[in-house]
Every structure is written in structure tokens, then in C-alpha cells.
N, C-alpha and C positions, 0 to 999 in steps of 0.2 A: 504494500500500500504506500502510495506517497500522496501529498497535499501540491494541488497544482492550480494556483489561483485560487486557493480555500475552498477546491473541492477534494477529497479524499476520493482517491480509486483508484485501482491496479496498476502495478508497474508494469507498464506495457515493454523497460528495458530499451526504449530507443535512445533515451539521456545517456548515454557511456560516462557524462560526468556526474550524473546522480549517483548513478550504481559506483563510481568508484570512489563516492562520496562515503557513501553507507559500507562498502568493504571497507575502507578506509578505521571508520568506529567501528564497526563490527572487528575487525584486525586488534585494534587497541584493548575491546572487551576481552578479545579472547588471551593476550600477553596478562590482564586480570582473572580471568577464567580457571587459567593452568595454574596460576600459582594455588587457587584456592580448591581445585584439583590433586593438585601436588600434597599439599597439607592435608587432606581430608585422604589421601592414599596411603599417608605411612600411619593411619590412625584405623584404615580399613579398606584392606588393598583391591576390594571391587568397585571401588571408588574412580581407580588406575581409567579402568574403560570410556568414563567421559572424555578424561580430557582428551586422550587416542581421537576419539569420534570426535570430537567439536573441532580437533584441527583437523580434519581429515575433510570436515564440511566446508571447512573456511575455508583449504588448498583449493577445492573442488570448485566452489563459487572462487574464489581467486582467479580458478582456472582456464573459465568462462561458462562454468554452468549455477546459472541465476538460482535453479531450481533448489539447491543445496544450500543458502539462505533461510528460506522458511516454507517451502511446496513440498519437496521432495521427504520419504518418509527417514529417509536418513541425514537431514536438513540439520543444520545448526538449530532450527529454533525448535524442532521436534525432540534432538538431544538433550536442549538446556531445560525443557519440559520434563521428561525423563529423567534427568536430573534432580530435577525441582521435587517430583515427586518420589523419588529417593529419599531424597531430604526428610520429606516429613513423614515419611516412613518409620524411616531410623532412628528420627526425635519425636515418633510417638504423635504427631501433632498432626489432628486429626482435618482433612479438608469439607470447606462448609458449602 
């Protein structure tokens, strides 16, 4: 999704400078990502397999496939989901 004249709607991908706007932070999240990866691996080492996957999404959309951002089911944002719900798994913390 992007905002184009304050309307919200699909990345149609013709902007080459949008997309490698949003790689760009997405890149920076994900140098944040691993470390907090990193740390939650030596504490419970199935942990290891996101960060594997989230740069593996980010290479891929780097790579030129968009889909590996947030479509594709091995997407960075489907991982950080997966993640996410790891999380509160493991901390017990129930989703409402």
C-alpha cells in the first residue's frame, strides 16, 4: 500500500524510487531485526529461524521481487507476523 495524493492503494511498483525508498527502511528494520533475533537465539535457539527468513525476504525483494515484502507467503511481513506471534506465545500473552 502507498499514499498517492492522500489516497491509499496498491503498489502498482512503477515508482522504482518509492520501492527503493521503503527497501531502503525496511533494510534499516531489518540491521534492528537480527540483533533482537540474535539475542532472543542464545536464550532459545528456534528463535535462530526468523532472522534466517527475514533476510532471506529482504535479499529477495532487494533482489527485484516486490512480492517478498508483504504478498508472498514467505514475505518479510508474513515472517515478522510469525514472529510476532511466537512472541506471545512464549510470554504466555494471550491475543485479543
Amino acid at each position: 500500500m502507498r499514499s498517492a495524493h492522500g489516497i491509499v492503494t496498491a503498489n502498482d511498483h512503477i515508482d522504482s524510487e518509492y520501492d527503493a525508498r521503503v527497501l531502503d527502511r525496511l533494510t534499516d528494520l531489518d540491521t534492528r531485526a537480527q540483533i533482537v533475533c540474535a539475542h532472543l537465539s542464545a536464550a532459545l535457539p528456534r528463535f535462530r529461524r526468523y532472522g534466517l527468513r527475514l533476510a532471506d525476504a529482504l535479499a529477495r525483494a532487494r533482489a527485484g521481487e516486490p512480492d517478498y515484502v508483504a504478498t508472498d507467503t514467505s514475505s518479510y511481513h508474513t515472517v515478522w507476523f510469525q514472529l510476532h506471534e511466537d512472541l506471545l506465545v512464549t510470554l504466555g500473552i494471550p491475543r485479543f
